[in-house]
Residue, then its C-alpha position, 0 to 999 in steps of 0.5 A: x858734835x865729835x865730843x858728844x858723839x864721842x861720849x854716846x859711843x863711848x861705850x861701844x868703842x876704842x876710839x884710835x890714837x891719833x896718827x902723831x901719837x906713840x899709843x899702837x893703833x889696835x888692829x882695825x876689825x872688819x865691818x862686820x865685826x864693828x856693825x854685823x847686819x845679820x845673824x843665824x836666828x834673823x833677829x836685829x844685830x846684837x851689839x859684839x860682846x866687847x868695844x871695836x876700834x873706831x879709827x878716825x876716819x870713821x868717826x869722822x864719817x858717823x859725825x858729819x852724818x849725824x850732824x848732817x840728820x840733825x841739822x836736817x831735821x831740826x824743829x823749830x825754836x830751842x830744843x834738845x839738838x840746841x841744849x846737847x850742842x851748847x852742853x858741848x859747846x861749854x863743857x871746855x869752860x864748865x867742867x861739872x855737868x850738873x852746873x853745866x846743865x843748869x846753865x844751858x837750862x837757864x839760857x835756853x828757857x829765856x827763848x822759850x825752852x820748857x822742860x817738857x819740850x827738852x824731853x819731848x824734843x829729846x824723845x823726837x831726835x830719838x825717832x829720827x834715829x831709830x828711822x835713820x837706823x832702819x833705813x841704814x839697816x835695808x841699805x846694808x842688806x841692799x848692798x850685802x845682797x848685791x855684793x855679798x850674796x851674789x859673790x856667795x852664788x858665784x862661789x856657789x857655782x865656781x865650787x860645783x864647777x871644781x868638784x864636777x871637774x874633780x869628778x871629771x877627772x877622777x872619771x877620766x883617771x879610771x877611764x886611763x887607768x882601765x885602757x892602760x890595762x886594756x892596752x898591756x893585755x891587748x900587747x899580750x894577746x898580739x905578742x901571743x898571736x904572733x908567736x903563733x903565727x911564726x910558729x905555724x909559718x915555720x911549722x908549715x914551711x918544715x912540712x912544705x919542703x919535707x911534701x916537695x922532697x918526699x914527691x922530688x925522691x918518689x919521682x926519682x924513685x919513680x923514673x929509676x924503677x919502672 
């Protein structure tokens, strides 16, 4: 199936150099780049404007999971998944596709083969597909719901915890900034008050002592004259 998966892709895709290969192996895009679940206007996915890398792994996991549709859902008797598989089968050996389909025809139609059973059978693979994307489809967005937009809430809240405490401490900074200058002033006030205390203290230690000696100097005064 690589070969035909290889070519149904080939329009979507750079497949990657081999390991053993001397081609540079492009960068490798992320998944949403390859298979975007969403976009702005909710529409289906639109396919990216030019071919994304497909490493070998991937291809890998897309073939065995195709095979494994395939085979799962294949009808009885010859049909299109026996035609496409011995259309890859003989393209080694018959290179002209025309012939090569001729050939096929022409094997598969003596088990009973028709050509309106190839289209019709063709057409019923393609449901399958279109099935198989649809459920893919609600298992991305199951997963992105889970990984991706419960990371997002918690991005969400981690933002609003920083900017809440950027708002804490820029509250906090002004409340500092305001005690600082309610500090200097309340040092001014004291260093005010204290002068005025000593000065009082001193001023009243003056008038104290000129009272006592003015009372010592009348009580002298006193004793002397009467």
């Amino acid at each position: 199936m690589s070969n035909f998966l290889k070519k149904a892709m080939g329009l979507f895709v750079e497949f990657e150099p081999d390991e053993n290969s001397d081609v540079r192996r492009p960068e490798q895009p992320s998944l949403s780049q390859k298979f975007p679940l969403s976009n702005p206007s909710g529409s289906a996915p639109a396919r990216p404007p030019g071919p994304v890398a497909l490493s070998t792994a991937d291809m890998d996991k897309f073939e065995q999971h195709f095979s494994a549709l395939f085979e799962k859902s294949n009808f009885p008797g010859p049909d299109y998944y026996e035609f496409w598989k011995m259309m890859d089968t003989l393209e080694a050996h018959v290179k002209d596709e025309n012939a090569r389909m001729a050939a096929v025809y022409a094997t598969l139609s003596i088990q009973g083969l028709t050509k309106n059973r190839l289209i019709e059978s063709a057409a019923q693979y393609k449901q399958i597909i279109e099935q198989d994307k649809a459920e893919f489809e609600k298992a991305a967005s199951d997963k992105a719901a889970t990984e991706v937009d419960g990371r997002h809430q918690q991005l969400k809240d981690m933002e609003k915890k920083m900017a809440d405490n950027a708002a804490l401490i820029q509250q906090l900074t002004k409340e500092i900034t305001e005690a600082q200058a309610k500090s200097e002033q309340l040092k001014a006030q004291m260093a005010e008050q204290e002068e005025k205390i000593v000065a009082n203290r001193q001023g009243y230690q003056v008038a104290c002592e000129a009272m006592v000696r003015k009372i010592n100097t009348d009580i002298q005064k006193i004793e002397t004259s009467l």
